[in-house]
C-alpha positions in Angstrom: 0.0 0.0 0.0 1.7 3.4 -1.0 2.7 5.6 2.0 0.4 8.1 2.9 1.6 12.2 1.4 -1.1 14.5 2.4 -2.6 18.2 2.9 -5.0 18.7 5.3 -7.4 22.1 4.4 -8.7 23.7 7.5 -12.5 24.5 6.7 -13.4 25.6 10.2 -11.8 28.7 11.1 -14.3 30.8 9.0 -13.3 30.1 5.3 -14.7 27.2 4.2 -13.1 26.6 0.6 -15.8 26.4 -2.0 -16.2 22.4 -3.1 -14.7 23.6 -7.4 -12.2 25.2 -5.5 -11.1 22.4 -3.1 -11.2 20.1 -6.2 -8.9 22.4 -7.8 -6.7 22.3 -4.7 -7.1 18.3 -5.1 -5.2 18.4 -8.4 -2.5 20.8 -7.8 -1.1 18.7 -4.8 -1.9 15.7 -6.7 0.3 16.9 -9.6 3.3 17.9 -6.7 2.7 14.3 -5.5 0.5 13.8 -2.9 -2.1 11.1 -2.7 -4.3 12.5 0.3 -6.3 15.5 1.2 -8.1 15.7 4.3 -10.9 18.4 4.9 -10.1 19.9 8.5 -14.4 20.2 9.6 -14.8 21.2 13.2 -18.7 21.6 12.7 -18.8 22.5 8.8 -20.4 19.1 7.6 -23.5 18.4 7.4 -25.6 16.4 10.0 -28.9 15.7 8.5 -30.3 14.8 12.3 -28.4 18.2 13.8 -29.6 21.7 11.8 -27.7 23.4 14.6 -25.1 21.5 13.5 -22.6 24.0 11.3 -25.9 26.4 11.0 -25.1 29.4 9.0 -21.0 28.6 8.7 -21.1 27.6 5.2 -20.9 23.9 6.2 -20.4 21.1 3.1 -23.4 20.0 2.4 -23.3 15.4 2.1 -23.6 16.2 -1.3 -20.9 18.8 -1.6 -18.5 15.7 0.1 -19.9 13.0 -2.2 -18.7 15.2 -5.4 -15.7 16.1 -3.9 -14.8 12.3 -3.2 -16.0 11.3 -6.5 -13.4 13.8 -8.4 -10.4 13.1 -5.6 -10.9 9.3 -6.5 -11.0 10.0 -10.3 -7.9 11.5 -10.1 -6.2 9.5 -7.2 -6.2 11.2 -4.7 -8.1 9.8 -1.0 -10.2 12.3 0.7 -10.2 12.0 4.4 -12.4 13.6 6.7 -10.7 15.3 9.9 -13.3 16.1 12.5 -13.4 16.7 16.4 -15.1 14.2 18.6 -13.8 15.6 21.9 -12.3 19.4 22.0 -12.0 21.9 19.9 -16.2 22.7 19.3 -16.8 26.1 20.2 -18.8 26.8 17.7 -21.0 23.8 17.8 -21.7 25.3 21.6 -23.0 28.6 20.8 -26.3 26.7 20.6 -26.4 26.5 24.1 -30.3 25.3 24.1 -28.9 22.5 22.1 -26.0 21.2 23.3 -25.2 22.4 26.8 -26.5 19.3 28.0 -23.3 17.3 26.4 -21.2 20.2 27.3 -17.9 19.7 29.9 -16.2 22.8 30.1 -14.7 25.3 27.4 -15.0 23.7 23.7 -15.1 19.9 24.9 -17.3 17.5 24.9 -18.9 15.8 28.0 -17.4 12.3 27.9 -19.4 9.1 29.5 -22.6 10.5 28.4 -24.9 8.8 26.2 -26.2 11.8 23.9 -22.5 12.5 23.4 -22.0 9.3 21.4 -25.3 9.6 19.8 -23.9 13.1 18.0 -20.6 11.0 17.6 -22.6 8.4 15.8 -24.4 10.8 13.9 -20.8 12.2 13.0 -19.2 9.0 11.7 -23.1 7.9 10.2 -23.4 10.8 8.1 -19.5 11.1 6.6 -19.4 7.3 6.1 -23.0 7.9 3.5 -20.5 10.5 1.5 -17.3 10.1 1.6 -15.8 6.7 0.4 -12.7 6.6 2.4 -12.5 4.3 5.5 -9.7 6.1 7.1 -10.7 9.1 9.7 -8.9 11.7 12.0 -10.9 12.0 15.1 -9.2 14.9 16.8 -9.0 15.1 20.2 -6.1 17.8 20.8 -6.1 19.9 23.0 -8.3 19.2 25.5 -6.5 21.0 28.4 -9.7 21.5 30.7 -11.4 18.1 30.1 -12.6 16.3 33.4 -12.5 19.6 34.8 -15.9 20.7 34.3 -19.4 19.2 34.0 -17.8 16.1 34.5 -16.2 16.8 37.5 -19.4 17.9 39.2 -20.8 14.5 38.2 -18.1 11.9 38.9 -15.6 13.9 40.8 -12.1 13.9 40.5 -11.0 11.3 38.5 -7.4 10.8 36.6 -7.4 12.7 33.3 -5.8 10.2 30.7 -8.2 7.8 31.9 -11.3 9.8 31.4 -9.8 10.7 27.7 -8.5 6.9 26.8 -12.2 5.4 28.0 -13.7 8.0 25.8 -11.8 7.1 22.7 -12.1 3.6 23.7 -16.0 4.0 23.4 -15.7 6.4 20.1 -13.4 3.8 18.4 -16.0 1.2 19.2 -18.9 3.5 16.9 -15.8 4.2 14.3 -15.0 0.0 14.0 -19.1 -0.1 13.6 -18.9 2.3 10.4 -16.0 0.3 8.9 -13.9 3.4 10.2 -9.7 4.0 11.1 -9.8 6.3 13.4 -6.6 8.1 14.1 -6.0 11.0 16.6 -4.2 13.8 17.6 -1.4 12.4 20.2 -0.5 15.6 22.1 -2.9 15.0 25.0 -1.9 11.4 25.4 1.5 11.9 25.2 1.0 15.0 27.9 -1.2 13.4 30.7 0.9 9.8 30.4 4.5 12.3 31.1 3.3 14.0 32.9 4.4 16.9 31.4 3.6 20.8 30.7 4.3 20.6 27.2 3.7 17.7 24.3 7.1 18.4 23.3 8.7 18.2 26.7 9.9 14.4 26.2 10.0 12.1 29.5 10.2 8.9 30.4 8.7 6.8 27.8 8.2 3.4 30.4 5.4 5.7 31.5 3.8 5.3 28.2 4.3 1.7 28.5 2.8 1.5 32.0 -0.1 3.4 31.5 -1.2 3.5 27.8 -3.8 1.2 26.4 -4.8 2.6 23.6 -7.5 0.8 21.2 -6.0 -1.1 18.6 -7.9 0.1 15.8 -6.1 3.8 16.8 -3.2 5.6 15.0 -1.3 8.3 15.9 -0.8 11.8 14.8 2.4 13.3 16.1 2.2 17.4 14.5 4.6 20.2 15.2 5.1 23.1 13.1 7.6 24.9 15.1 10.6 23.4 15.3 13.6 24.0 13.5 15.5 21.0 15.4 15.9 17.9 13.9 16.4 16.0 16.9 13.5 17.0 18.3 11.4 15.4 15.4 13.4 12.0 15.7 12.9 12.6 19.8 9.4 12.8 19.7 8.8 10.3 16.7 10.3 7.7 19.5 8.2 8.3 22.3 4.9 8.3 20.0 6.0 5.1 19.0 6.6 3.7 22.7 2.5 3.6 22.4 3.0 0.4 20.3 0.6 2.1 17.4 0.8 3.7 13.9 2.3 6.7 14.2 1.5 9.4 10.8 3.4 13.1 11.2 1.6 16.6 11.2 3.8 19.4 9.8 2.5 22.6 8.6 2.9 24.9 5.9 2.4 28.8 8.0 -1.3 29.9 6.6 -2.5 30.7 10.2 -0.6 33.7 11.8 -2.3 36.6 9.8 -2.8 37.8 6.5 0.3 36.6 5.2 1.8 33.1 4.8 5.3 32.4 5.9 6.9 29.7 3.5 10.3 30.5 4.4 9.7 29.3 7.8 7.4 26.1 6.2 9.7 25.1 4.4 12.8 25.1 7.6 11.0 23.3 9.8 9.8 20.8 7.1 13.7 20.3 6.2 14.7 19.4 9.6 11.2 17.1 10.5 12.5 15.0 7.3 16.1 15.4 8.6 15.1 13.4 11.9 12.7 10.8 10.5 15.6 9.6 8.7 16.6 7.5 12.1 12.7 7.5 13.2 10.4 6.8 10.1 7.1 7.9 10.2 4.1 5.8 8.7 3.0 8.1 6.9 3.0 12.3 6.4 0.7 15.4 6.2 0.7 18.9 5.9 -1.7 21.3 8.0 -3.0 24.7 6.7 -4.5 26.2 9.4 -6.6 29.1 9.3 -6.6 29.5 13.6 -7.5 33.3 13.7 -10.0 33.9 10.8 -8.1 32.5 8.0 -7.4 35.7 6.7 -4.6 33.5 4.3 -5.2 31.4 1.2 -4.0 28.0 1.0 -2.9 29.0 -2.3 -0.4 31.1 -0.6 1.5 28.5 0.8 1.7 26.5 -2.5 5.6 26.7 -2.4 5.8 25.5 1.5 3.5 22.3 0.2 5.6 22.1 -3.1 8.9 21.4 -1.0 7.3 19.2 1.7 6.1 16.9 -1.7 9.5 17.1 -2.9 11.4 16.5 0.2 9.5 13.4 1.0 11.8 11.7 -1.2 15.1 13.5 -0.1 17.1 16.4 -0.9 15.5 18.9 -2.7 17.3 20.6 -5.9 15.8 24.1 -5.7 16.2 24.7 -9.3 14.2 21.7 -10.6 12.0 22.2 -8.0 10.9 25.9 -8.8 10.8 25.0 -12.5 8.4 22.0 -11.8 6.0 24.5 -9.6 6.1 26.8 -12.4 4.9 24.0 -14.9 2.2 22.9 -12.0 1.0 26.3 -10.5 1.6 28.2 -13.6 3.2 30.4 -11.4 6.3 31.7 -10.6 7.7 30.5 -7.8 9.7 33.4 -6.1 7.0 36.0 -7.0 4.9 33.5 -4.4 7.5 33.7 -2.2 7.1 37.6 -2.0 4.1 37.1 -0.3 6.0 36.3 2.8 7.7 39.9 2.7 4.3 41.0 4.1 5.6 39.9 7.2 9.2 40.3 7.1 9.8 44.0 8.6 13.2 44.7 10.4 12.4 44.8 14.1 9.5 43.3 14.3 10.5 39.4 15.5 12.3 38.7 12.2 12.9 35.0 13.6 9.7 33.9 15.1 7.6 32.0 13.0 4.6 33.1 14.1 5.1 36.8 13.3 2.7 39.4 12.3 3.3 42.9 11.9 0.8 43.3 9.2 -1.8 41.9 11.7 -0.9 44.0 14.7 0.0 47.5 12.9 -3.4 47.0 11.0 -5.5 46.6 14.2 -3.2 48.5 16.0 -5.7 51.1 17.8 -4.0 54.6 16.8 -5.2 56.1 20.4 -4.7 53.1 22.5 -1.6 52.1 21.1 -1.3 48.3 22.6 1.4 47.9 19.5 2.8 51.5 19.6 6.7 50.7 21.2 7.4 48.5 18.5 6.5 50.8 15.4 8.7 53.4 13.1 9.0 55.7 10.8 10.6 52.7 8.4 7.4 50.4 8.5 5.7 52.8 6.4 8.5 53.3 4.0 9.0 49.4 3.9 5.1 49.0 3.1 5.0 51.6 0.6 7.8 49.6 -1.3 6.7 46.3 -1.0 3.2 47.8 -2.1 4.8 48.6 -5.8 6.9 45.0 -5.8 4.0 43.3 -4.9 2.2 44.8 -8.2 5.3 44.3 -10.7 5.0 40.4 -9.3 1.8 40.0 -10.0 2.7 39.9 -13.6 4.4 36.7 -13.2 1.7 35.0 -10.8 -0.8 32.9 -13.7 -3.7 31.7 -12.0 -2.4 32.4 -8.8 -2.2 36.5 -9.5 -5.8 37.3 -7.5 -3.9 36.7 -4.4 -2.3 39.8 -4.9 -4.3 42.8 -4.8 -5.5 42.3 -1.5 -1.6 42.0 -0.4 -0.8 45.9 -2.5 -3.7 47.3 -1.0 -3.0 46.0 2.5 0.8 47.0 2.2 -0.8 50.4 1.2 -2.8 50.9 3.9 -0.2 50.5 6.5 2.2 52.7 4.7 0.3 55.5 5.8 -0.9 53.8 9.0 2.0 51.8 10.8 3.3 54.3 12.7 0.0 56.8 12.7 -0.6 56.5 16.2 3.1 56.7 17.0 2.9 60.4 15.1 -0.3 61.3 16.8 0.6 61.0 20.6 4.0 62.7 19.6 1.9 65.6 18.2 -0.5 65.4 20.9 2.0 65.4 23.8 3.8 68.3 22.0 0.4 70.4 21.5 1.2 70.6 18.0 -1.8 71.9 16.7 -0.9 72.5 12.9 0.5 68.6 12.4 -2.3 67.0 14.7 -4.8 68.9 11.8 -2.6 67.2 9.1 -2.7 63.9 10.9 -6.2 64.1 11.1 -6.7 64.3 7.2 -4.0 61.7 7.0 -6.8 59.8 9.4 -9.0 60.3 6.1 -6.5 59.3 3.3 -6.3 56.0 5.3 -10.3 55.1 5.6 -10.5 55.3 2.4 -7.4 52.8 1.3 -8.6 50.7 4.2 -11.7 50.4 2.5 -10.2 49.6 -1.2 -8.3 47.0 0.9 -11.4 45.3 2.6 -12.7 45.5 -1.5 -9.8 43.3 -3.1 -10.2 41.1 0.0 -13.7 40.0 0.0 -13.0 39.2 -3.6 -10.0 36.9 -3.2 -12.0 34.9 -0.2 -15.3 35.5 -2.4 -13.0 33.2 -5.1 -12.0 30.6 -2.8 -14.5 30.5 -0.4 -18.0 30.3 0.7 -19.2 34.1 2.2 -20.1 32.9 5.3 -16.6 33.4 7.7 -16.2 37.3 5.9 -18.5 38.8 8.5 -15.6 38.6 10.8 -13.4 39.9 8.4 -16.2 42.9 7.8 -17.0 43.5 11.6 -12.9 43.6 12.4 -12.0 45.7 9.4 -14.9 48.0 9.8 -14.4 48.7 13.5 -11.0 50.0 11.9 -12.5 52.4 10.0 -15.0 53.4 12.7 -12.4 54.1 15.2 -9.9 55.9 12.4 -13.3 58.3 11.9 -13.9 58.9 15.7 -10.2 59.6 15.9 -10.1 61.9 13.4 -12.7 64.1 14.6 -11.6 64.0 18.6 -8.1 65.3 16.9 -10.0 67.6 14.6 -12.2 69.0 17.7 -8.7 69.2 20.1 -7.0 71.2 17.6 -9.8 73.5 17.2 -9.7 73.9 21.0 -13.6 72.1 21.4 -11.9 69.8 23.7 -9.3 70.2 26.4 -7.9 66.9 26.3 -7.9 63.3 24.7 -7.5 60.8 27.6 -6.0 57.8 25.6 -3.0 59.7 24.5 -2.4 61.0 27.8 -1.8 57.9 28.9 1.9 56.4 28.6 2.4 53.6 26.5 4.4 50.4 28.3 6.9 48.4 27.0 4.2 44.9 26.1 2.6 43.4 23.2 -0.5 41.2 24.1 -1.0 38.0 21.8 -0.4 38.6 18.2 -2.1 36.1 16.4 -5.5 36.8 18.3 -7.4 40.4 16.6 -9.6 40.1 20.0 -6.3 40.7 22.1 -4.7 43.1 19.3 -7.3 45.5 18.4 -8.3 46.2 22.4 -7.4 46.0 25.8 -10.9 45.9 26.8 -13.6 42.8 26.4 -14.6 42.2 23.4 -16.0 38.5 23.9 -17.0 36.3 26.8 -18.4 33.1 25.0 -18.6 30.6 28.0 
């Protein structure tokens, strides 16, 4: 049986890729050389006994999933469904008058109680009647608070790796009734049996062998994305495999920290995971594109990070051949791609963190509140208003792939006049400069309206690739931009004009911190913006 080369599309964090458009997907990687592409569904799947289910988030319909499978299997390629049957279901519990009942604590399911496994059932019932494949990811990640809720009140205190093996013991029991091979995420597992804080911590594996009985139908899914170690990845590979199952590999390709990929960093990470499974071989491979924060990226931007992870499945990669093959595949040019990353590359900003985000935080960066403020200068805006014309001469050379590029000129445009705007308006305001705190304030304007030619060339390149349902996020965060840049403007606007004697926000001092990048809730404000549970 050949060895399992995958992608797996995150359709849960908002963008739900249109089913032409995830058949599309299907044959590009297929044509790189992968055989497998998983759909990443959280609650976007239909459940013809659960209309709460995925209501109003753009979910695949069975019929969507059956035409999908049909075309992945015409062109050989197996389409696996990846869903959640333990953590990791917020959404599905904002219908509170539906599913509180089933409900532990946070995102995660109540385990050891019977309507639980009924929805389960009606998970695996529903996928198995449209998509052909027998093999399934069941989930179960990061569960950090499970036991610690509903359940708790229940049963009491009982010993956390237990409650989560006896639950996956019973959901591999409805998989093995649908024919299913369930595998799972193995972060939790390898956690609660160490011990440890972290998944990646390592221990002592007779711990595993103690205390692990995992079902036998069960394989594992060992994913990191992060590091750039290649001992780590043959480290890790060992204990997963001191659980005496299958063990597949998760590595990603960087969709999910903003609005630009990082491929660069993709394609490191990937280099050294390979590098270590040479003395710890996996079972099998995949590649996640996560979406996490909104999935305000493409997949298609990370075509290169997926193009080397295919190649260097099979060893060394020659660059060259490898960039001339993408072009033949993609149509594209692969370095012009590649630029894309730039969005996030500015000088001073974290150059060697993966997950970094300047574009994300300097966007929603509050010009009066300031949470991003000590990090900004005059040189953002010049390095955005360059990349800005690059971005457009590249475009030229993009094929197919050359919608993804407007949105990323009109973005880079936007925060060459806005990077550093707040950083210019408490300077002008502290020194009671009236005559630049009137220019700011039209500069305030000039920016509104590139903001909103940016929001434009946005919704189309999602309205391309994805169902609408997801862009009302995007719409609500990028408005409250413009709304705040208005009421802004006219608080400087009434200062200078002496209407008012002081604007509170900028008298305030702005400390040395940075909140949570990735997260637009913990960018944009220091105040509450959402209390779901």
């Amino acid at each position: 049986m050949e060895k399992m080369l995958g992608v797996m599309l995150d359709c849960s964090r908002n963008a739900v890729m249109k089913p032409e458009r995830v058949k599309e997907f299907a044959a590009i990687i297929k044509k790189m050389g992968y055989n497998t592409l998983m759909l990443y569904t959280e609650d976007t799947y239909e459940i013809d006994s659960q209309p709460f289910f995925g209501y109003m988030r753009g979910k695949y319909l069975k019929s969507e999933l059956a035409d999908i499978d049909a075309y992945c299997k015409e062109i050989g390629v197996e389409l696996v469904p990846c869903i959640q049957t333990l953590a990791h279901l917020n959404c599905m519990f904002k219908w509170q008058d539906i599913y509180e009942e089933i409900r532990d604590i946070d995102d995660i399911l109540l385990a050891e109680n019977e309507k639980t496994y009924e929805l389960i059932d009606d998970m695996f019932r529903n996928l198995s009647e449209c998509i052909s494949s027998r093999k399934i990811h069941i989930g179960m990640d990061e569960a950090y608070m499970v036991g610690l809720g509903k359940y708790r009140a229940i049963r009491g205190i009982k010993d956390r790796f237990e409650i989560i093996n006896k639950h996956l013991h019973r959901v591999c029991d409805i998989a093995e009734k649908y024919g299913y091979e369930p595998m799972i995420w193995s972060d939790m597992f390898v956690k609660l049996s160490l011990n440890t804080e972290n998944n990646y911590d390592g221990g002592d594996i007779s711990n595993i062998t103690e205390k692990a009985a995992l079902p036998e139908n069960i394989s594992l899914v060992y994913w990191d994305y992060y590091n750039e170690n290649a001992e780590k990845y043959e480290e890790m590979m060992k204990i997963n495999r001191a659980f005496g199952r299958k063990v597949y590999f998760a590595g990603g390709a960087w969709a999910w920290k903003g609005f630009a990929p990082n491929n660069e960093g993709s394609i490191k990470t990937t280099d050294a995971a390979y590098t270590g499974f040479e003395n710890a071989p996996t079972d099998g491979e995949f590649i996640t594109v996560w979406g996490d924060d909104g999935a305000e990226c493409s997949p298609f931007a990370v075509l290169p990070a997926l193009m080397y992870a295919a190649k260097r499945s099979k060893g060394k990669v020659d660059m060259d051949i490898l960039k001339k093959e993408f072009k033949e595949i993609t149509g594209a040019d692969f370095d012009s791609i590649m630029l894309l990353d730039k969005v996030d590359e500015v000088k001073g900003h974290n150059e060697m963190t993966l997950g970094r985000n300047p574009s994300k935080y300097l966007l929603y960066n509050d010009p009066f509140m300031g949470l991003a403020d000590n990090i900004c200068k005059k040189e953002d805006n010049e390095y955005y208003a360059q990349l800005a014309v690059k971005i457009k001469e590249a475009e030229k050379n993009a094929g197919e792939l050359a919608y993804l590029f407007a949105s990323y000129e009109k973005l880079c445009e936007v925060l060459a006049h806005k990077a550093d705007l707040g950083v210019r308006t408490r300077a002008a305001y502290k020194n009671h400069n009236m005559a630049e705190i009137k220019e700011l304030a039209e500069e305030y304007g000039i920016t509104i309206d590139i903001i909103e030619e940016f929001v434009s060339a946005f919704r189309d390149r999602w309205y391309n690739d994805d169902n609408p349902h997801g862009f009302d996020v995007q719409e609500l965060r990028i408005g409250g931009i413009v709304m705040r840049l208005r009421s802004c403007k006219e608080r400087l606007e009434a200062f200078a004009e002496g209407k008012t004697e002081c604007i509170p926000e900028l008298e305030e001092e702005i400390l040395d911190s940075l909140p949570n990048r990735n997260h637009w809730s913990r960018i944009s404000t220091p105040n509450v913006v959402s209390h779901i549970f």
